[in-house]
N, C-alpha and C positions, 0 to 999 in steps of 0.2 A: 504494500500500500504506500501509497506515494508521500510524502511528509506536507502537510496542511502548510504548513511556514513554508517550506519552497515554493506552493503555487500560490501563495501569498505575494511573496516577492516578486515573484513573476507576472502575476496581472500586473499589479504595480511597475514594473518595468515596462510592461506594455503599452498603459495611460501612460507610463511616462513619457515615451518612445510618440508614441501618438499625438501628444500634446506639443513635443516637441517638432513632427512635422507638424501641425495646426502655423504655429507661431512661426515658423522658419517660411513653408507657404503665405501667409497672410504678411510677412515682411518683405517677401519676394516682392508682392505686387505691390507692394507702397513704396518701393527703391524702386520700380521699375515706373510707375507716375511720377516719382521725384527727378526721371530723367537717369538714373542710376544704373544703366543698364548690365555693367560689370557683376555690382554688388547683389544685383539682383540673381543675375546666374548665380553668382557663386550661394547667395543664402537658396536658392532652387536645388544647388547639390547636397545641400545640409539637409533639406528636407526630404531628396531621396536617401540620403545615407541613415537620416532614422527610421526612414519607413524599412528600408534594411534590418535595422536593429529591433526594430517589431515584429517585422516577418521571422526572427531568429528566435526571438521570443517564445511566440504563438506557437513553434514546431515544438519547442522545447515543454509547453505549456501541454499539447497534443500526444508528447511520447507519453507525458504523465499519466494521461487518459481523462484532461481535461481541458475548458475552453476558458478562451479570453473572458472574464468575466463581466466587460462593462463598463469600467467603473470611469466615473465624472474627470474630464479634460480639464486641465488646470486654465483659467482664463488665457485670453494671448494678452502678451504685453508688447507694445511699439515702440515706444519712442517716437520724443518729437523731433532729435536727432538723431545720424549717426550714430553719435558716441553711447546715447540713453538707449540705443535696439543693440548696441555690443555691449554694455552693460547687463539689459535684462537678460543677452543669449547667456551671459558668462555665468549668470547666476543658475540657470536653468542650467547648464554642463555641471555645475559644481556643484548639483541636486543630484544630479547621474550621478556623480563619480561617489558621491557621500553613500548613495541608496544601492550601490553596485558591491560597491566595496564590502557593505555592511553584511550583504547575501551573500557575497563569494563567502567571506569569511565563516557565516551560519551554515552556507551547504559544506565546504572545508570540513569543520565540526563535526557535522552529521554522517561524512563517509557520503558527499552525493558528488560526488569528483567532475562529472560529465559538467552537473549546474555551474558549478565553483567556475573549472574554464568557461562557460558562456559566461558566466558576470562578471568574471575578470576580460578577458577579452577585450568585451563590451566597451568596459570600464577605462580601459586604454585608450581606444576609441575615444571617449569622450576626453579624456585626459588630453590627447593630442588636439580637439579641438579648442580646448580651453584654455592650450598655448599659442592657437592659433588666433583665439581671441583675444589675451592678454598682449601678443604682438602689435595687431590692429590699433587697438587702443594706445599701447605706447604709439605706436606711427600716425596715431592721431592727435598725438598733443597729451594725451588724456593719463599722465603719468603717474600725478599725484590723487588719482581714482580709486587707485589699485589698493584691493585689501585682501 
């Protein structure tokens, strides 16, 4: 029988994965009105690469013998600049990485080895976006932001 706290975790990574394209799509077309067209592809890749990380999710939530469960999208945040949409992303990555870490570690525990590498994986994944946002930011001026 499959451990309640891992499919726990794992819907949860799923909303989160989901919420996360939500917010990455919905910033796409607001850089892409602002004339942005760069920034907008690139937050469009963000938004495939989490729906990735939900697709990996959902398989893993499925080997379990259970489904996504549903649960409520966390609101999208914008910005009314640049810097305040690489803000809320970075906040949002550094929700992953907190919520990732915390399950690899709990499946680690429990002897669920397969989960542990998906949520670490994952979790790297986000870690390497969250350098990529923390870049942006410095090369935006936006130095003394950083916490």
């Amino acid at each position: 029988m499959s451990d309640p706290r891992i499919i726990g975790y794992l819907n949860r990574a799923v909303a989160h994965e989901l919420s996360a394209v939500q917010q990455y799509l919905t910033q796409a077309r607001l850089t892409a009105l602002w004339g942005m067209d760069s920034l907008s592809r690139a937050l469009r890749q963000e938004a495939d690469e989490e729906l990735a990380h939900a697709d990996r999710f959902i398989t893993r939530l499925l080997f379990h013998g259970a489904v996504p469960g549903g649960g409520p999208l966390a609101p999208v945040r914008v910005g009314r600049t640049v810097v305040e949409l690489l803000l809320h992303n970075r906040d949002m990555e550094a929700d992953a990485v907190r919520i990732y870490e915390e399950a690899a570690d709990y499946c680690r525990r429990r002897g669920a080895t397969e989960d542990a590498e998906l949520f670490a994986s994952i979790m790297q994944d986000e870690i390497a976006h969250l350098r990529d946002l923390e870049q942006q930011l410095y090369d935006s001026g936006d130095g003394d932001q950083h916490g």
